[in-house]
Every structure is written in structure tokens, then in C-alpha cells.
DSSP file (Angstrom, degrees, kcal/mol; ACC not computed):
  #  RESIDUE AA STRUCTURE BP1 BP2  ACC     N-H-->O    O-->H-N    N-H-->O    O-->H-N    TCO  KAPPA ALPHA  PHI   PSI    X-CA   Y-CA   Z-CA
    1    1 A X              0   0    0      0, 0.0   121,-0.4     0, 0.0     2,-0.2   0.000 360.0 360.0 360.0 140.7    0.0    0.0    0.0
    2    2 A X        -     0   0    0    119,-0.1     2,-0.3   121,-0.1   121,-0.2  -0.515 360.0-126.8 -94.5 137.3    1.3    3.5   -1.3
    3    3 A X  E     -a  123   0A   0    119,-2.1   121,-1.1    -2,-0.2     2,-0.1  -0.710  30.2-115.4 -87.7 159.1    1.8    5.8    1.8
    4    4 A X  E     -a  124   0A   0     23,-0.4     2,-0.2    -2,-0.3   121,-0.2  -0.305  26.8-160.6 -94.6 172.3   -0.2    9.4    1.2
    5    5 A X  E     -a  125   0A   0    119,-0.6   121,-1.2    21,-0.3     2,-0.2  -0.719   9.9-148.2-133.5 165.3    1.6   12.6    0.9
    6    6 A X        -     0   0    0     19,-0.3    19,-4.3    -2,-0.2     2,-0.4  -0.863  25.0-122.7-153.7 149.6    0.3   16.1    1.4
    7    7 A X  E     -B   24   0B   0     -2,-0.2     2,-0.5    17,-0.2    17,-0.2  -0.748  38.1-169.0-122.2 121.2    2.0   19.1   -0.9
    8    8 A X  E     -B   23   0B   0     15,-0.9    15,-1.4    -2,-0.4     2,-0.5  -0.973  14.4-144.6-130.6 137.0    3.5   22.0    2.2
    9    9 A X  E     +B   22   0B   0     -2,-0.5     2,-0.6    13,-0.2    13,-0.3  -0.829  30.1 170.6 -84.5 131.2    4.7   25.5    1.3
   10   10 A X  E     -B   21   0B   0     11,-2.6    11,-2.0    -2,-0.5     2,-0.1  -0.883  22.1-126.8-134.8 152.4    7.4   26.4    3.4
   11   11 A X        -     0   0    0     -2,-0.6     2,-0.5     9,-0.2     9,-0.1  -0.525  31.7-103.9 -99.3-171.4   10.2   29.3    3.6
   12   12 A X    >   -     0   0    0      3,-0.5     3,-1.6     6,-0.3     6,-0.1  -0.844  29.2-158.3-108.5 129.3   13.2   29.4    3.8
   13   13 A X  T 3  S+     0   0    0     -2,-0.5     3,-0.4     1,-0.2    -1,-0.2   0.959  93.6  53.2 -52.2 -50.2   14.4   30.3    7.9
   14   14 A X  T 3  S+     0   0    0      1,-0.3    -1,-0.2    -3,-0.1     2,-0.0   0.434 120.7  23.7 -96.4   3.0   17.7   31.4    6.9
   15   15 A X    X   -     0   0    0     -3,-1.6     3,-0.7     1,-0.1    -3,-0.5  -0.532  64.0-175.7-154.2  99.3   16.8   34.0    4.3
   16   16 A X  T 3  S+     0   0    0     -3,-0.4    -4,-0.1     1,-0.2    -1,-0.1   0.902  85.8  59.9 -61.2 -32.5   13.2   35.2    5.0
   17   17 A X  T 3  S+     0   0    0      2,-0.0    -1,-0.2     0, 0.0    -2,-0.1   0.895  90.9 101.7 -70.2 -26.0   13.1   37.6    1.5
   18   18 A X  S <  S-     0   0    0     -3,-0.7    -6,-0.3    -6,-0.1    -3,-0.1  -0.098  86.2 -94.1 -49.1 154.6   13.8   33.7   -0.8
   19   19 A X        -     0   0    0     -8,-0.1     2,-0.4     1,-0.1    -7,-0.2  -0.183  39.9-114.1 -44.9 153.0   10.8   32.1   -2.4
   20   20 A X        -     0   0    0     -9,-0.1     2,-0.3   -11,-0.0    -9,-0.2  -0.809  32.3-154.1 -98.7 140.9    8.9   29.5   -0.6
   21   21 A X  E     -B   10   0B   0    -11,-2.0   -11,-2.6    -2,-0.4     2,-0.2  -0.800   9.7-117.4-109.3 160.1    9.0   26.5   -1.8
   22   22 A X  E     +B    9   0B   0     -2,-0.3     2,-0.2   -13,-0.3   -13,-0.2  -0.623  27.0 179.1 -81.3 158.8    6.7   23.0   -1.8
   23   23 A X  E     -B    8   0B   0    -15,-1.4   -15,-0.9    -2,-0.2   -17,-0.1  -0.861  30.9-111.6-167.2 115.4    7.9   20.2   -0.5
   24   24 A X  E     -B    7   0B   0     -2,-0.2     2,-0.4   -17,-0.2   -17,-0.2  -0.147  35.2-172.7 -22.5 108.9    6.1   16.6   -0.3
   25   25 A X        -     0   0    0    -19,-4.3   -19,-0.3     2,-0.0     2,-0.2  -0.903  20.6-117.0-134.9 142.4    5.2   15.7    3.3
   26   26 A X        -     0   0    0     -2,-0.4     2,-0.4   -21,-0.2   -21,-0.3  -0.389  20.7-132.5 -83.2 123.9    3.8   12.2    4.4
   27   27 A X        -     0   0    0     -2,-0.2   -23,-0.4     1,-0.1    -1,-0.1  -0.412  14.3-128.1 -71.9 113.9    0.5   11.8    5.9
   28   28 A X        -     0   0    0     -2,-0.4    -1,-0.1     1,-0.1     3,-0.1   0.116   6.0-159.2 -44.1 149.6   -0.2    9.7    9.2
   29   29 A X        -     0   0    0      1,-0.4     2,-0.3   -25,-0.0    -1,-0.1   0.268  57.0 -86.6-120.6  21.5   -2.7    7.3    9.0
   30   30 A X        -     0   0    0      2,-0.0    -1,-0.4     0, 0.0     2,-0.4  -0.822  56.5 -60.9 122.7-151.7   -3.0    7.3   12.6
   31   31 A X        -     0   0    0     -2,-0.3     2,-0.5    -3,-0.1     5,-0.0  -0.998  17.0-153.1-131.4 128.5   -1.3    5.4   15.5
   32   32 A X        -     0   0    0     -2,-0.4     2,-0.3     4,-0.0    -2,-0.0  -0.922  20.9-153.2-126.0 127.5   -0.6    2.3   17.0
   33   33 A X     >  -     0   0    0     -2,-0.5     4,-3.4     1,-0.1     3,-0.4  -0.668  29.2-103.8-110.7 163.3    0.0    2.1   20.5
   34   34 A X  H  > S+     0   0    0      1,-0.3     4,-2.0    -2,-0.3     5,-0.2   0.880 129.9  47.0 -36.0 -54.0    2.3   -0.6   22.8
   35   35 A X  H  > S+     0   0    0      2,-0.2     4,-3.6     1,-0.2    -1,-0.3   0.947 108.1  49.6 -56.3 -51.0   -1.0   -2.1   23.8
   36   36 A X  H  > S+     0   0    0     -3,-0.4     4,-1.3     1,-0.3    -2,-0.2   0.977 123.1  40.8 -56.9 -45.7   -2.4   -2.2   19.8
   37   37 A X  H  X S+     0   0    0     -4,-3.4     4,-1.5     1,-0.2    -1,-0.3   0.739 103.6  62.5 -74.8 -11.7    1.2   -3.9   19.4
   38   38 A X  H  X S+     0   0    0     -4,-2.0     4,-1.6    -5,-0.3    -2,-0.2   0.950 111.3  42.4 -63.7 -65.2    1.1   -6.0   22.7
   39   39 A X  H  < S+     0   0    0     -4,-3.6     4,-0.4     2,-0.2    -2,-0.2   0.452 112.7  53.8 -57.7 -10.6   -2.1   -7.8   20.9
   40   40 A X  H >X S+     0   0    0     -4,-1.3     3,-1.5     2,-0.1     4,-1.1   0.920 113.2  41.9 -59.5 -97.4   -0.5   -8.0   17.3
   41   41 A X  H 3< S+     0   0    0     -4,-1.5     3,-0.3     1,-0.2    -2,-0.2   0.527 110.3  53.1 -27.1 -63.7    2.1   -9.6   18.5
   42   42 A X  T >< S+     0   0    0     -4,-1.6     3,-2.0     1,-0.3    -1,-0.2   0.831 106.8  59.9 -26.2 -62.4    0.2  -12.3   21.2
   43   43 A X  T <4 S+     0   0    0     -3,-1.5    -1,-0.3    -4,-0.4    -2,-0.2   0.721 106.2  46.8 -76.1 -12.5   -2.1  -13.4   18.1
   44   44 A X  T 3< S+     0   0    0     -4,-1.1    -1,-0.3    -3,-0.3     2,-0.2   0.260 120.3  42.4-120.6  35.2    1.2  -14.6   16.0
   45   45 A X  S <  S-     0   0    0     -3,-2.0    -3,-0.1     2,-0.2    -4,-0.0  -0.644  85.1-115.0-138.2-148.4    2.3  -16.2   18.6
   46   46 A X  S    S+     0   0    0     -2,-0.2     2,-0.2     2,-0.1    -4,-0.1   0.444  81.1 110.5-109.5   1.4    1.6  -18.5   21.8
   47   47 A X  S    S-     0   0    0     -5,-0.2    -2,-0.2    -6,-0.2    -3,-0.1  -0.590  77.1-121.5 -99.5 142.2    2.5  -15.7   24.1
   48   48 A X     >  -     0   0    0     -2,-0.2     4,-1.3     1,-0.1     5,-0.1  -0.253  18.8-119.9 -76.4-179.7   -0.3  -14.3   25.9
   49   49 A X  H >> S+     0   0    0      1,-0.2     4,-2.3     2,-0.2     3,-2.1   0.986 122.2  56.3 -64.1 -65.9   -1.1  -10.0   25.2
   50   50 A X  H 3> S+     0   0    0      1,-0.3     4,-1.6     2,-0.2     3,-0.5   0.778 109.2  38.6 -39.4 -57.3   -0.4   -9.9   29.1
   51   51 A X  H 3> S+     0   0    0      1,-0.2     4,-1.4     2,-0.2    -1,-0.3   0.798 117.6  51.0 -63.8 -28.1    3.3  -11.7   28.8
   52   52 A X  H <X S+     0   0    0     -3,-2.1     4,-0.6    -4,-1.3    -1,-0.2   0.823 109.4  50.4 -66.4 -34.9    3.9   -9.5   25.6
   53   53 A X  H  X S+     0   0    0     -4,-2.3     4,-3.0    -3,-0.5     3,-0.4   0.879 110.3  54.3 -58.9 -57.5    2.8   -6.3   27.9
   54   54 A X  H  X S+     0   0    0     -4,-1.6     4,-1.9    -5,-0.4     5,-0.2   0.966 110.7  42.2 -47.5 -66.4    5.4   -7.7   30.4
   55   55 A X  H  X S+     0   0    0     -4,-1.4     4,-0.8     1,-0.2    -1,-0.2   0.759 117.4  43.4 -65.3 -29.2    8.1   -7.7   27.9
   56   56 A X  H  X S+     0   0    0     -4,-0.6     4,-2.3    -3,-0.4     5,-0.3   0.767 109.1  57.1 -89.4 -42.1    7.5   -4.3   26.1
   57   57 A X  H  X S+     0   0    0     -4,-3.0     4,-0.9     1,-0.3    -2,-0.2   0.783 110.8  43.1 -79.6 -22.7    6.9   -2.7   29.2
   58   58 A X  H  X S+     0   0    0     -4,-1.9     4,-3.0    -5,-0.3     3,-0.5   0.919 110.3  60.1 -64.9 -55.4   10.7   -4.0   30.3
   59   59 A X  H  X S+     0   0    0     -4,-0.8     4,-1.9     1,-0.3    -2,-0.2   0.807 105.1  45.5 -68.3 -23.5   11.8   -3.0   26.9
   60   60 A X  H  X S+     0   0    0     -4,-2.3     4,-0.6     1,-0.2    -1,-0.3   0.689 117.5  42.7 -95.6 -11.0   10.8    0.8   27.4
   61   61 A X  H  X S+     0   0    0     -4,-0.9     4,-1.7    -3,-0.5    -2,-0.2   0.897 109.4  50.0 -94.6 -20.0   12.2    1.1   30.7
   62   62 A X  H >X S+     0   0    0     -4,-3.0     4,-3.5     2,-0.2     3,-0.7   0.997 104.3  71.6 -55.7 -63.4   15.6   -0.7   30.4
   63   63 A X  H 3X S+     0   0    0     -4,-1.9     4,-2.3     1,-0.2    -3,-0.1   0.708 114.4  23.3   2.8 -98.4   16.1    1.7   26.9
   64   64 A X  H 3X S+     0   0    0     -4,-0.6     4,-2.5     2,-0.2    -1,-0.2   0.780 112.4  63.5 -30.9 -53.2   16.5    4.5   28.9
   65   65 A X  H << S+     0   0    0     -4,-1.7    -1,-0.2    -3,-0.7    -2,-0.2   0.944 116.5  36.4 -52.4 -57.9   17.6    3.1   31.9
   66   66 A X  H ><>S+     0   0    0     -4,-3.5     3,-1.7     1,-0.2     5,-1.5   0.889 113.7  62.4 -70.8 -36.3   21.1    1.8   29.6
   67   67 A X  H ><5S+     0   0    0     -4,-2.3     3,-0.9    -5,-0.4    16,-0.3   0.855  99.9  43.5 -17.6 -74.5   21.0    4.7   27.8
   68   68 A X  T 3<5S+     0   0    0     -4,-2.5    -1,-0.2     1,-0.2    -2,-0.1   0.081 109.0  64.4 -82.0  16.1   21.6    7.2   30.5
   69   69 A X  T < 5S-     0   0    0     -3,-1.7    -1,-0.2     2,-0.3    -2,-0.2   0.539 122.4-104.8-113.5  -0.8   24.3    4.8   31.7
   70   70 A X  T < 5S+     0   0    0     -3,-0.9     2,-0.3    -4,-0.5    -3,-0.2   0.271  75.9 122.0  83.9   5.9   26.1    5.4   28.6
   71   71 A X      < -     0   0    0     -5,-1.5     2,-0.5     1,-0.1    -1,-0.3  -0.650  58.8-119.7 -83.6 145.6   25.6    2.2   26.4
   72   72 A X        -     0   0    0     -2,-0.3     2,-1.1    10,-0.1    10,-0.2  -0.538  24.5-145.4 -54.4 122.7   24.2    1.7   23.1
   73   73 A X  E     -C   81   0C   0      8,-1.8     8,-1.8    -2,-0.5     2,-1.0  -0.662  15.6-160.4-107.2 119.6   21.4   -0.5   23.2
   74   74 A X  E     -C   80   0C   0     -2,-1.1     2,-0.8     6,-0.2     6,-0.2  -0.719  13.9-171.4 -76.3  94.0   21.2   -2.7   20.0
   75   75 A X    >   -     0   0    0      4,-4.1     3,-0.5    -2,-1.0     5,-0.1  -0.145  39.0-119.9-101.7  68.8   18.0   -4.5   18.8
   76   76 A X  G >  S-     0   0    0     -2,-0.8     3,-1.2     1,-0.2    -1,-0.1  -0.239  86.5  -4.0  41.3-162.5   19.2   -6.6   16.2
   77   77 A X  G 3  S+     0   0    0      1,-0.3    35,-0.4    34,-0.2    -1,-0.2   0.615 126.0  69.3  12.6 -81.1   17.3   -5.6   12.6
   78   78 A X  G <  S-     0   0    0     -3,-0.5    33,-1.4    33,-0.2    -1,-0.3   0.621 105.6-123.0 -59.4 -49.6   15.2   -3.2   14.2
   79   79 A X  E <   - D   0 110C   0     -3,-1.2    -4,-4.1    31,-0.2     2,-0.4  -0.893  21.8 -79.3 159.5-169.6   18.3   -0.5   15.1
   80   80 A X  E     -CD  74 109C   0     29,-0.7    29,-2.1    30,-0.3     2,-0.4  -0.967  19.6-154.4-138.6 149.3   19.8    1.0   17.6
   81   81 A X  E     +CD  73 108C   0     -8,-1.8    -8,-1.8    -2,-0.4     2,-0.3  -0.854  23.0 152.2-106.5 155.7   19.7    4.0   20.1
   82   82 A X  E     - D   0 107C   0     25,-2.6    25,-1.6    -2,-0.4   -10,-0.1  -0.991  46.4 -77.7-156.1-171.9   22.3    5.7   21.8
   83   83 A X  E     - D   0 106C   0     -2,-0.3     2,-0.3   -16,-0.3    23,-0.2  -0.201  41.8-178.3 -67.9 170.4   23.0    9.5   23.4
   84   84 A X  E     - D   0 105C   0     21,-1.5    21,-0.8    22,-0.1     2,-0.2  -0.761   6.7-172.0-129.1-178.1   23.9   12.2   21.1
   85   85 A X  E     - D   0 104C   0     -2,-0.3    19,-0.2    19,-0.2     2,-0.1  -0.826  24.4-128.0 175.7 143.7   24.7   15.9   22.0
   86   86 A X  E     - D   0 103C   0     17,-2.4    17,-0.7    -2,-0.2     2,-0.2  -0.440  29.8-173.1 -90.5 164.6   25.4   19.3   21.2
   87   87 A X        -     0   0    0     14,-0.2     2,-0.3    15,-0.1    14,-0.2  -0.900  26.5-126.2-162.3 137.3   28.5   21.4   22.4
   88   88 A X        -     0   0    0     12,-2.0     2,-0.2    -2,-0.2    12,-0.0  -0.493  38.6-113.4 -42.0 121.8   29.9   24.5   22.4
   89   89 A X        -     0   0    0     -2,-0.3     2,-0.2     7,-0.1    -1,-0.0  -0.718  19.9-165.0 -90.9 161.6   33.8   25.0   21.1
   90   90 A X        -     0   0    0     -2,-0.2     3,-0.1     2,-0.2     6,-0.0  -0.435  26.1-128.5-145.6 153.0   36.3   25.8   22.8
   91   91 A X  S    S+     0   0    0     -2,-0.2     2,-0.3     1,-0.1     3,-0.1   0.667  93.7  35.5-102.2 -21.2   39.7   27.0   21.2
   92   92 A X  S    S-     0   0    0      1,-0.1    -2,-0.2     0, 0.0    -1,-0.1  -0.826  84.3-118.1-135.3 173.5   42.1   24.3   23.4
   93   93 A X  S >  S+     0   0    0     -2,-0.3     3,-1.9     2,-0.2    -1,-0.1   0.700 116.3  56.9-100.6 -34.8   41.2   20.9   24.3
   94   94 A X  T 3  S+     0   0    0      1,-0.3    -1,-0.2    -3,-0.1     0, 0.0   0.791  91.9  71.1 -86.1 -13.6   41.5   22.0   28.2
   95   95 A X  T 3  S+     0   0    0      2,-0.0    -1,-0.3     5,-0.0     2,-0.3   0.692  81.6  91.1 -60.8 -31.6   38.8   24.9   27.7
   96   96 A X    <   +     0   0    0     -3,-1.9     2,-0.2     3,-0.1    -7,-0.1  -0.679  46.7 156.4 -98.8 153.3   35.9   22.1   27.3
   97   97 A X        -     0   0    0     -2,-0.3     4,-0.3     0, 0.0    -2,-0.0  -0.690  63.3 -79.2-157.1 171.8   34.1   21.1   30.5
   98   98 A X  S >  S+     0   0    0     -2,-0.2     3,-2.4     1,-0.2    -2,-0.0   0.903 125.4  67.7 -55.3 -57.5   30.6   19.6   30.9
   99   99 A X  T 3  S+     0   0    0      1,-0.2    -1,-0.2   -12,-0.0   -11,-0.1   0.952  80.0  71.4 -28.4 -67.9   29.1   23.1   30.4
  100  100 A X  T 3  S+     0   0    0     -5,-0.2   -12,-2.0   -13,-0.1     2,-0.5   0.656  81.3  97.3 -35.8 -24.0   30.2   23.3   26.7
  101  101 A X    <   +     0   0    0     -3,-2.4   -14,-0.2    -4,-0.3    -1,-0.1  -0.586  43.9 160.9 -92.2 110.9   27.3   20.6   26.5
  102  102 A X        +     0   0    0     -2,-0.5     2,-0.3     1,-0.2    -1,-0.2   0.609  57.8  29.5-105.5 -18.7   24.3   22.7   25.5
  103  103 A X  E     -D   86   0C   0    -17,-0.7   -17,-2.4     2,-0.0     2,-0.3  -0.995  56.9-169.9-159.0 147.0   21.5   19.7   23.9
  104  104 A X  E     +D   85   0C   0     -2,-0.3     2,-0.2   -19,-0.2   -19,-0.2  -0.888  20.5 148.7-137.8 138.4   21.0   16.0   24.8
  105  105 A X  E     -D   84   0C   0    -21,-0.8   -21,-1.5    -2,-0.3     2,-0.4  -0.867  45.9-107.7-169.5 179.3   18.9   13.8   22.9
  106  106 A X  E     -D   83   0C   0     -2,-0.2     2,-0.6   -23,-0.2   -23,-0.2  -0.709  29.1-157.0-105.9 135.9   18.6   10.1   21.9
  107  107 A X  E     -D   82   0C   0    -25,-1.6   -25,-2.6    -2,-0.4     2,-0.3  -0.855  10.5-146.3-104.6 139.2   19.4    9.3   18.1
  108  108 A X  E     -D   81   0C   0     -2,-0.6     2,-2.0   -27,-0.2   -27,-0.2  -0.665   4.8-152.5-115.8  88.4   17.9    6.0   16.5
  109  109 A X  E     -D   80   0C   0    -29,-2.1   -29,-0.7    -2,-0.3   -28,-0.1  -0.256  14.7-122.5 -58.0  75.9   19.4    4.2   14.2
  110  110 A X  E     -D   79   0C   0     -2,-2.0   -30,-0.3   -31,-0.1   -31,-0.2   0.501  22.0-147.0 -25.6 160.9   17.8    2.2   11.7
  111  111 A X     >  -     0   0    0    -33,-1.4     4,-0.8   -32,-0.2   -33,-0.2  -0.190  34.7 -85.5 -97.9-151.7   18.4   -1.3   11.5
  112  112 A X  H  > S+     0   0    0    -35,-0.4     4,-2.3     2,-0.1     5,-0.2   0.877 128.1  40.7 -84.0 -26.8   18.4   -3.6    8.4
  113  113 A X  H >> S+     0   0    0      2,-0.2     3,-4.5     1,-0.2     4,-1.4   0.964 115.4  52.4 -67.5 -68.9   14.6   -4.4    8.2
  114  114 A X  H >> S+     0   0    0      1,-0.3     4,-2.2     2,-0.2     3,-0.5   0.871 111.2  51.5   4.6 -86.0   13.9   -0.5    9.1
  115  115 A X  H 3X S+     0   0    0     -4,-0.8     4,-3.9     1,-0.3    -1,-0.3   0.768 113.7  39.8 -17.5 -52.8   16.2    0.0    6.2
  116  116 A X  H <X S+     0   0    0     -3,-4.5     4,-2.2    -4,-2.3    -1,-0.3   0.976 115.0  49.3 -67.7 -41.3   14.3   -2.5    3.6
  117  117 A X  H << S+     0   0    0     -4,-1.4    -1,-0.4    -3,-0.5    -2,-0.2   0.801 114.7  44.4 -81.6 -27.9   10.8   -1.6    4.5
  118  118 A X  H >< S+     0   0    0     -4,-2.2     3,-2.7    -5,-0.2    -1,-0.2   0.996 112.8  54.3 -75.7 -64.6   11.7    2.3    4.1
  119  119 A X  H 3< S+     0   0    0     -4,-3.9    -2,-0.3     1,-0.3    -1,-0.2   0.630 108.6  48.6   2.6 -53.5   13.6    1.1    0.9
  120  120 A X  T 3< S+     0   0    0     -4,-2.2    -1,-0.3    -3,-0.2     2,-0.2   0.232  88.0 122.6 -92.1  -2.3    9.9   -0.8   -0.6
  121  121 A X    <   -     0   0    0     -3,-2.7     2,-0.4    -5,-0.3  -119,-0.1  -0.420  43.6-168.9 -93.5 149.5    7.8    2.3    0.2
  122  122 A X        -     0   0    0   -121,-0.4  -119,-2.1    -2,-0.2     2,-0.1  -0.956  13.2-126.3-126.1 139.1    5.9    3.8   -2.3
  123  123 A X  E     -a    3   0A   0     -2,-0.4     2,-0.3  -121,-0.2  -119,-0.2  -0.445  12.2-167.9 -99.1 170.0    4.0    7.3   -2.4
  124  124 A X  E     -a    4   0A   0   -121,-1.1  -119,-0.6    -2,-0.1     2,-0.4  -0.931  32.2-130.3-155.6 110.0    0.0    8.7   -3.3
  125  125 A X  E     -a    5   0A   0     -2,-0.3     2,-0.3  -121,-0.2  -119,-0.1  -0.667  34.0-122.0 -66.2 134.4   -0.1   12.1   -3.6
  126  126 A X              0   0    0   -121,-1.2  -119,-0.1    -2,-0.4    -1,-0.0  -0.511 360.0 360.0 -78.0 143.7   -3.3   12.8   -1.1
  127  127 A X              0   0    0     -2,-0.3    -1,-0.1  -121,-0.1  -121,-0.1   0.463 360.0 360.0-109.7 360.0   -6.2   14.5   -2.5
């Protein structure tokens, strides 16, 4: 199934007098939540929703938990996350301190399935 698109004008930040341009952006088709995926999961398997619940609900707090301890955490195919961060420079090496660090977030890294299935998509402009 072709994912939708929607046609968005946008300007440009960094020079407010340029033309605006369009630019394709892809339209949700809603959401699927841990639960919706606890109960996917349960029916193609033998494991009950409740033991699947169990397991997801592990998986989103260890994430973090390893995260903020400084590992990557790897889920085979599916990718990986690990810390990223912004920083201030410094002109010598002995000038950066913990301050210089101005933005924290988590980066995700696709894995190989990620990869294919973004790879196989195809687009519908929405009407």
C-alpha cells in the first residue's frame, strides 16, 4: 500500500526575503500504540497480550535506563539507540568542561529491516 503525501509550502528560515517552496510531506494514517502492538504480536504467537505487555513494558524502561548509563542499546534488525549531543567549542582541548554541553537527545538508528521496508515504500499524492 502506497503511503499518502500532502503538498506543504514552506520558507526558507535562513533567508526570510527567498521564495517559498513546496515540498512533499507524508501523511499519518493514525497510531498504533504498545498495547495495539502487545495484541499483534500475542495473536502470532503462543505468548499471551499480558506476557507480551510484560516484555515491552521492560523494553521501554531498560532503553533509557542503559541509555543514560552510557551504552548503546542494540535490537538486532530493528536499530539502535544511543545518546547524542550538542556542544559548544572551545579553542584548546583544556577549555571544554561539561558546560560546553548545550543539547541531549537520543538518536535512532535504523536497522536492516527498518532499512528494507523504508527502501519498498511507495508514495500517493493525497487529495
Amino acid at each position: 500500500m502506497a503511503i499518502k503525501f500532502n503538498v506543504q509550502e514552506i520558507g526558507n528560515p535562513q533567508d526570510a526575503a527567498a521564495p517559498k517552496k513546496f515540498y512533499a510531506r507524508p501523511v499519518s494514517s493514525g497510531e498504533i500504540t504498545l498495547e495495539d502492538l502487545a495484541s499483534d504480536i500475542s495473536h502470532g504467537s503462543s505468548i499471551t497480550e499480558s506476557d507480551v505487555m510484560a516484555v515491552l513494558y521492560s523494553l521501554v524502561r531498560e532503553i533509557p535506563r542503559n541509555i543514560s548509563r552510557g551504552y548503546i542499546v542494540r535490537l538486532g534488525e530493528l536499530g539502535s539507540f544511543r545518546l547524542g549531543t550538542s556542544s559548544m567549542g572551545s579553542e584548546t582541548s583544556e577549555e571544554v568542561t561539561a558546560a560546553n554541553i548545550h543539547r541531549k537527545r537520543v538518536l535512532f538508528h535504523n536497522g536492516t529491516r527498518i532499512k528494507k521496508a523504508i527502501t519498498d515504500l511507495t508514495f500517493k499524492k493525497s487529495e
